[in-house]
N, C-alpha and C positions, 0 to 999 in steps of 0.2 A: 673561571667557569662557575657559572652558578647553581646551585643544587638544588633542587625542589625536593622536596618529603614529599609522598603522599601516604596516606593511613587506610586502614578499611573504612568503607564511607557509615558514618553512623546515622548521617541526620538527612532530611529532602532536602534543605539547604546547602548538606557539604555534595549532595547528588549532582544537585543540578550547576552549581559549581563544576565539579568534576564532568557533566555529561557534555558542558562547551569549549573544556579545551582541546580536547581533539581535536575538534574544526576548526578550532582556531592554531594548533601544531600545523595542521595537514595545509590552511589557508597561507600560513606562511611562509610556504614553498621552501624551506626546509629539510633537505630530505637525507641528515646526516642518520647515523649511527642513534645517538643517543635520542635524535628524535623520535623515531621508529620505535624503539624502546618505549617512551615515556608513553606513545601511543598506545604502544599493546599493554602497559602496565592496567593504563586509566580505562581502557576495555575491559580488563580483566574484572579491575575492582566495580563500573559500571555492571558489570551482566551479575556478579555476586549477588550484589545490592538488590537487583532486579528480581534474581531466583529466591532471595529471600522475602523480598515486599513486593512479590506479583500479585496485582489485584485482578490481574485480565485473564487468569486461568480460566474462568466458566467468560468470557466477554462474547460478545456474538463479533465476528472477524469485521464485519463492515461498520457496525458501531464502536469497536476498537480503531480502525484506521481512518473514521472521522475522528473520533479524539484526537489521535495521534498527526491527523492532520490539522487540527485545531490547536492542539497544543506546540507545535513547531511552525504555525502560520502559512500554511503551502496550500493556496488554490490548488482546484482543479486541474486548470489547465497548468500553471508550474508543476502539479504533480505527473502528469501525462507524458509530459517532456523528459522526468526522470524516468519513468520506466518505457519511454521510446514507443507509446501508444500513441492513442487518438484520444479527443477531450470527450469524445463520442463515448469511448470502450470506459474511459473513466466514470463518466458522468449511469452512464449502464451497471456500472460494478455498485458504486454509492446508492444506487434506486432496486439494487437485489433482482436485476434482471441479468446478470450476467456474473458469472463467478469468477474466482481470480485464477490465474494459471498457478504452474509452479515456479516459473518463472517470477509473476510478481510475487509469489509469497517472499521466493530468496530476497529480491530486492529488498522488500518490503522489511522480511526482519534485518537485513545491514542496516536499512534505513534509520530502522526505530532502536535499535539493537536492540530486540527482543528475540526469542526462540520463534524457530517459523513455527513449531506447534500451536501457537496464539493465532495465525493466520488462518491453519492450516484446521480448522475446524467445517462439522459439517452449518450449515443456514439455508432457510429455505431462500429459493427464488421465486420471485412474482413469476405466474404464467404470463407465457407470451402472450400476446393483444390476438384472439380469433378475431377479430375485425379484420386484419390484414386480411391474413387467410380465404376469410370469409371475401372481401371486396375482390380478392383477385381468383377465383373460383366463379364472383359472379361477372365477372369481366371474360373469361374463359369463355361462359356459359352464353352473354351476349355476343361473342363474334362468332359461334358456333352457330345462333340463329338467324345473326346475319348471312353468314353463308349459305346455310340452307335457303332464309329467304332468297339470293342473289340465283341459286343455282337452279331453282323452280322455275324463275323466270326466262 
């Protein structure tokens, strides 16, 4: 049997090391005892590291989850697919028209393993477009005069 050491991570090099064997434990279908283990070890000593060298403490939650989507390489749409949306509600989260549930925060910190408190911040959103509003109040407004016109006659 073979024995792996692992140490407390010192360096962004032993980090990032350590942050892709998980998926790579979890991808090899695996699923003894001492796997399981090695998982939760490399979790452990991952979130440490993290709580020690958080630089995302003040981040704004949507410019953190494009990082975080830039730095793990996940479009839009593959991102949408993990949390079982629309590319629509996606692409609405990314442009600060739409905020995130609690739902995707959870996701979001397993995702990244980060604390959902990183997500979980307040940002403003863009106001809704009153054009919409505005075109469908004047659409209201012309079939209301159509009727009246029709009923005069």
């Amino acid at each position: 049997m073979e024995k792996i050491l692992y140490s407390v991570i010192k360096t962004a090099q032993q980090y990032n090391k350590y942050c892709v064997k998980p998926e790579e434990l979890v991808e090899s279908n695996k699923a003894t005892r001492r796997v399981q283990d090695e998982i939760e070890l490399l979790t452990l000593l991952i979130e440490k590291y993290d709580q020690e060298h958080n630089t995302f403490k003040d981040a704004d939650p949507i410019e953190l989850l494009k990082y975080m989507m830039q730095e793990h390489q996940i479009q839009a749409v593959e991102f949408a697919n993990i949390l079982d949306v629309s590319a629509g509600l996606v692409s609405d989260m990314l442009h600060y028209k739409k905020g995130m549930s609690k739902s995707t925060i959870r996701i979001l910190s397993v995702k990244f393993r980060l604390n959902q408190e990183a997500f979980n911040r307040p940002y403003k959103l863009l106001p809704t477009r009153p054009a919409i509003s505005a075109n469908i109040k004047k659409a209201k407004r012309s079939r209301t005069k159509k009727r009246l016109a029709l009923s005069e006659i």
